[in-house]
Structures are given as C-alpha cells and as structure tokens.
C-alpha positions as CSV (number, residue, x, y, z in Angstrom):
1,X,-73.0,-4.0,-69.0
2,X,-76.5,-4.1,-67.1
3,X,-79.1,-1.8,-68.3
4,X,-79.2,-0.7,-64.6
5,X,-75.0,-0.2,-64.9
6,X,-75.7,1.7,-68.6
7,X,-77.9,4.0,-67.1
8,X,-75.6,5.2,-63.7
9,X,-72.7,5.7,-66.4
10,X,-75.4,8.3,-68.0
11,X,-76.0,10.1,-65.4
12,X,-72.3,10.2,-64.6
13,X,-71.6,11.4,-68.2
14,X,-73.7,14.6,-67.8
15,X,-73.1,17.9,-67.8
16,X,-73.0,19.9,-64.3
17,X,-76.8,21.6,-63.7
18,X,-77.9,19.5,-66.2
19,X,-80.8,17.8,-64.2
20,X,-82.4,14.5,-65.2
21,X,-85.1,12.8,-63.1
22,X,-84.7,9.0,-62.0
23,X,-88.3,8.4,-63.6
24,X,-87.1,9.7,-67.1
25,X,-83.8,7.6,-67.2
26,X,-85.4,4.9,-65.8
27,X,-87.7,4.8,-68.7
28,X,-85.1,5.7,-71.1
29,X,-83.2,2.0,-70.3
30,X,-86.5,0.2,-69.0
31,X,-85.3,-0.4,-65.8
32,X,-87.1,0.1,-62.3
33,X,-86.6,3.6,-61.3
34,X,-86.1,2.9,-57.3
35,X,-83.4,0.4,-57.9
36,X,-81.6,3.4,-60.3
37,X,-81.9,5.8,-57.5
38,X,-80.2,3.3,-54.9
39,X,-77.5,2.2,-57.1
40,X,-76.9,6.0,-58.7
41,X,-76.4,7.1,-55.0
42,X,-74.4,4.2,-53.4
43,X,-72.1,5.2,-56.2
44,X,-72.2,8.7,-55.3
45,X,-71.6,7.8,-51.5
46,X,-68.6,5.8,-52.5
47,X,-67.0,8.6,-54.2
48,X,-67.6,11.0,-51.4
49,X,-65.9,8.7,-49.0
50,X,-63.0,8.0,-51.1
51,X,-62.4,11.7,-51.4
52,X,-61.1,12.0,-47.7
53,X,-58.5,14.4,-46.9
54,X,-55.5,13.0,-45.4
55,X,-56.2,14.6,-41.7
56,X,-59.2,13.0,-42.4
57,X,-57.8,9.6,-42.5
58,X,-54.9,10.2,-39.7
59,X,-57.9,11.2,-37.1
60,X,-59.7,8.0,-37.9
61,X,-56.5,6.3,-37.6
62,X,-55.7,7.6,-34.3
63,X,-59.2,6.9,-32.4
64,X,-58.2,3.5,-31.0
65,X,-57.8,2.3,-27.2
66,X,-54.1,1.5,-28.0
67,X,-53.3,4.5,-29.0
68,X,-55.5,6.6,-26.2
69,X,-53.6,4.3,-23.4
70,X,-50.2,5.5,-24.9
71,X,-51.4,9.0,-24.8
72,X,-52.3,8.8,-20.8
73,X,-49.4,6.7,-20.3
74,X,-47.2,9.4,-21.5
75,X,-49.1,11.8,-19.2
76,X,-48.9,9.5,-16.0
C-alpha cells in the first residue's frame, strides 16, 4: 500500500472517541497532512452514501419524467 493508503487504514482501525489529528498522522507516515484529510473523508463520504436505506433508494428511483408522466396519466 501508499503511505497515504497506510495511514486512512489507521484512522479506520481506531477506537470510537479516540481522536487523532490529521497533523499528527500525517507526521506519523510522512505524508502531506491536507491530502490525508481529503482522502480520509472521501472515504468517509463513500461509506455514508452506501449506507442508504432502501426507501432511500426506491425514492431516488422514482424521481424520473417517465415515471411522473405515468403518474398523471393515471390521474387524467
């Protein structure tokens, strides 16, 4: 792995409430600190959206013209 790679799969090992500053890992593997933070939360954000909830995904689903004409065909 990257140093950069080595040091989000720290920050995923830790504990809960256990807090560690970018600045301090990013020393830790010699790596630039802003390009930690970016990757560290792009992986976070990817996480989050995989977690949707199946109502979730439906709703998306149904917000498209096709299905909006349906609907007010069925009402017409």
């Amino acid at each position: 792995m990257d140093p950069i790679q080595d040091a989000v799969t720290f920050f995923e090992s830790q504990e809960p409430g256990e807090e560690l500053s970018y600045t301090e890992v990013a020393k830790r593997y010699n790596i630039n600190r802003v390009t930690l933070a970016r990757r560290h939360q792009g992986v976070q954000t990817t996480r989050a959206a995989a977690k949707t909830t199946g109502i979730d995904c439906k709703r998306h689903h149904a917000n498209s013209e096709a299905k909006y004409n349906l609907y007010f065909d069925l009402l017409y």
